[in-house]
C-alpha positions as CSV (number, residue, x, y, z in Angstrom):
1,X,25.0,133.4,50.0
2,X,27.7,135.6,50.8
3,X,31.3,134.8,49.2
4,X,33.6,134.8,52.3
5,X,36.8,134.3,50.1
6,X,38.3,133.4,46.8
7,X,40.8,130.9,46.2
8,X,42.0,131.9,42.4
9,X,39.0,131.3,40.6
10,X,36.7,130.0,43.6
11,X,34.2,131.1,45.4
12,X,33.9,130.2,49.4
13,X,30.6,130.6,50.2
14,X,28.6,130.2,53.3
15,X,24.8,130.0,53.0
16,X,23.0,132.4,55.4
17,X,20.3,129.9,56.4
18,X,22.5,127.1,56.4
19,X,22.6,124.1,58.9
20,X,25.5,123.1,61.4
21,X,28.4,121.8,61.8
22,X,30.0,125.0,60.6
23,X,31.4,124.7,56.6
24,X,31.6,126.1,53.4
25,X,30.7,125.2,49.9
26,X,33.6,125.9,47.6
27,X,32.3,126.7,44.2
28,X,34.1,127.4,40.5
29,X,35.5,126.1,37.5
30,X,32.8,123.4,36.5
31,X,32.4,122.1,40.3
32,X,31.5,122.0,43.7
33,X,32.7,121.2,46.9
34,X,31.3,120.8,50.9
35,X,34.5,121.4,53.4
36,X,33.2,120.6,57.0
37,X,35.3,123.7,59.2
38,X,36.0,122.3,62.7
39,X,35.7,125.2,64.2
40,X,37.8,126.4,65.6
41,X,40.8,124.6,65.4
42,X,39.9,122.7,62.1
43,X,41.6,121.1,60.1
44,X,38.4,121.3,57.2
45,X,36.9,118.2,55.9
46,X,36.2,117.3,52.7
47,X,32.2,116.1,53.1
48,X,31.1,116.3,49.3
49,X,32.7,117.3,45.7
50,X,31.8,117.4,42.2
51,X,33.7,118.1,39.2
52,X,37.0,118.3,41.4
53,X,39.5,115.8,41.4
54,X,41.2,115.0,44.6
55,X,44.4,116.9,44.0
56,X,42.0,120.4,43.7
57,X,39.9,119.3,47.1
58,X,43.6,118.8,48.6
59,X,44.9,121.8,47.5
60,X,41.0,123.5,48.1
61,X,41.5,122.4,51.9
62,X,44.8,123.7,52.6
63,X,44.0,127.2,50.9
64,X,40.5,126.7,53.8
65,X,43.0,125.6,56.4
66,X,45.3,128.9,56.2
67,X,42.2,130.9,56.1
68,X,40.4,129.1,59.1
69,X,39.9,131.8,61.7
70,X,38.4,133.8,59.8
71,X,36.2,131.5,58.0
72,X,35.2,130.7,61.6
73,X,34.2,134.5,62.7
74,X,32.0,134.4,59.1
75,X,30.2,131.2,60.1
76,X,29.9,132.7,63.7
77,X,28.6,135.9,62.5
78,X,25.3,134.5,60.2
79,X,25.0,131.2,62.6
80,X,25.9,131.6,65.8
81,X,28.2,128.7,67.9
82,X,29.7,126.1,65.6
């Protein structure tokens, strides 16, 4: 599970032998979050979060959003088409 970014004290991860639709798990600070990409003109999706509140996910996805084609090329690299 390579970490493809850090957003202050988070971890973006994308799980080698993960499933499509392309997304990351955002991970840190006592919780956990699923952010679906839309590749690859986004904007990311909030699909699951834990221990976040919905001002973090908000501020999670825009922080994802700015970061997008890359995130894209990382998902593209391990997985292939979105």
């Amino acid at each position: 599970m390579p970490t493809v970014l850090r957003i202050g004290g988070l971890r973006v991860v994308i799980y080698t032998n993960d499933h499509r639709p392309a997304h990351v798990h955002v991970m840190g600070n006592g919780g956990e979050a699923v952010f679906k990409l839309h590749c690859p003109d986004g904007p990311p999706e909030l699909r699951e979060i834990y221990g976040y509140d919905r001002t973090q996910a908000n501020a999670i996805a825009l922080a994802l959003a700015k970061e997008l084609a890359a995130l894209c090329a990382d998902w593209r690299k391990w997985h292939g088409a979105y």
